[in-house]
C-alpha positions in Angstrom: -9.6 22.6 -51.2 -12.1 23.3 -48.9 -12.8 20.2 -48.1 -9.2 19.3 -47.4 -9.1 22.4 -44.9 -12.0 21.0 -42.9 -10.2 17.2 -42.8 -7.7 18.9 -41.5 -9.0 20.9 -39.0 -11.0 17.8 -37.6 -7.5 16.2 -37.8 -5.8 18.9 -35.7 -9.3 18.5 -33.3 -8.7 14.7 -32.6 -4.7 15.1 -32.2 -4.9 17.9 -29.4 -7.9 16.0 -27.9 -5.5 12.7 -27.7 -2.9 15.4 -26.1 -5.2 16.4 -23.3 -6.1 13.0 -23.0 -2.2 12.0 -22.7 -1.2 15.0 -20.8 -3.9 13.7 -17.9 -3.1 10.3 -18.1 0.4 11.4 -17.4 -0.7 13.1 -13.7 -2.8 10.5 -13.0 0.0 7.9 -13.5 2.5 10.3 -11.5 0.0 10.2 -8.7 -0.6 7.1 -8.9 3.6 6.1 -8.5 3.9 8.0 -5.3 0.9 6.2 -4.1 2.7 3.5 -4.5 6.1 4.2 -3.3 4.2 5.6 -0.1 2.3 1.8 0.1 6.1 0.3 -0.6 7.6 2.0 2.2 4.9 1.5 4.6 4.5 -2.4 3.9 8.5 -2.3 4.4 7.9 -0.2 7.6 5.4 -2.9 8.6 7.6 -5.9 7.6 10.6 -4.9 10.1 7.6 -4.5 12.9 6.1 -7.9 12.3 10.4 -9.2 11.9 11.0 -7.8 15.6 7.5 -9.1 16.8 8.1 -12.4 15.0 11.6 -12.9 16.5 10.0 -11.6 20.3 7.4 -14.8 20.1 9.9 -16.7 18.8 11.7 -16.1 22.0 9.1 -15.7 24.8 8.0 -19.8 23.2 11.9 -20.7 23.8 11.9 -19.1 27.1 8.7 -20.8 28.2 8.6 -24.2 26.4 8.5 -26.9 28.7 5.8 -24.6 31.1 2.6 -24.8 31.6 1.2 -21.6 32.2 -2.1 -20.4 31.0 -1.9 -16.2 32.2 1.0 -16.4 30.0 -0.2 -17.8 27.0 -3.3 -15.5 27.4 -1.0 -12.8 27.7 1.3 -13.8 24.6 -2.1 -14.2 22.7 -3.4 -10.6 23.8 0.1 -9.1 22.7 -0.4 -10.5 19.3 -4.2 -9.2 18.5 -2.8 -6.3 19.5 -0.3 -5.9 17.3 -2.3 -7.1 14.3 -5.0 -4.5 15.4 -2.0 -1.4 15.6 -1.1 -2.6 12.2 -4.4 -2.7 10.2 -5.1 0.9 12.1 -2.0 2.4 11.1 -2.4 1.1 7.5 -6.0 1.2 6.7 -6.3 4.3 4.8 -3.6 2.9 2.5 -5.5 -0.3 2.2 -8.7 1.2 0.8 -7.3 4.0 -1.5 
């Protein structure tokens, strides 16, 4: 009988250890979904900005095809480093966490 009592107390031990174990798992994986729905809506965020920007080179090419001018490429060229370096600035603390 004793010997049943002690199996079962090291049985009761292991369950409430998987509990804790479980319980923490279950914050970490709720911390880790808003993570992510913060990540979703910034890389949606960032998908409309790079939409507009895509459609304004779009345009200033149309407007300009057929000239040859080499301040406005240059210009076109710094707008777009630009924008790429706004982007990874606004973004990188989501992109290493």
């Amino acid at each position: 009988m004793q010997e049943q009592d002690q199996q079962l107390d090291g049985v009761m031990h292991t369950v409430l250890n998987m509990r804790e174990i479980a319980t923490v798992m279950n914050h970490e994986l709720q911390d880790q979904s808003m993570l992510l729905d913060d990540l979703d809506e910034n890389v949606d965020r960032t998908s409309g900005r790079l939409q507009k920007t895509m459609k304004r080179m779009n345009k200033f090419i149309k407007d300009n095809e057929g000239k040859d001018s080499r301040a406005d490429r240059i210009w076109f060229a710094e707008q777009i480093g630009l924008h790429s370096f706004i982007n990874i600035l606004l973004h990188f603390p989501y992109i290493f966490s």
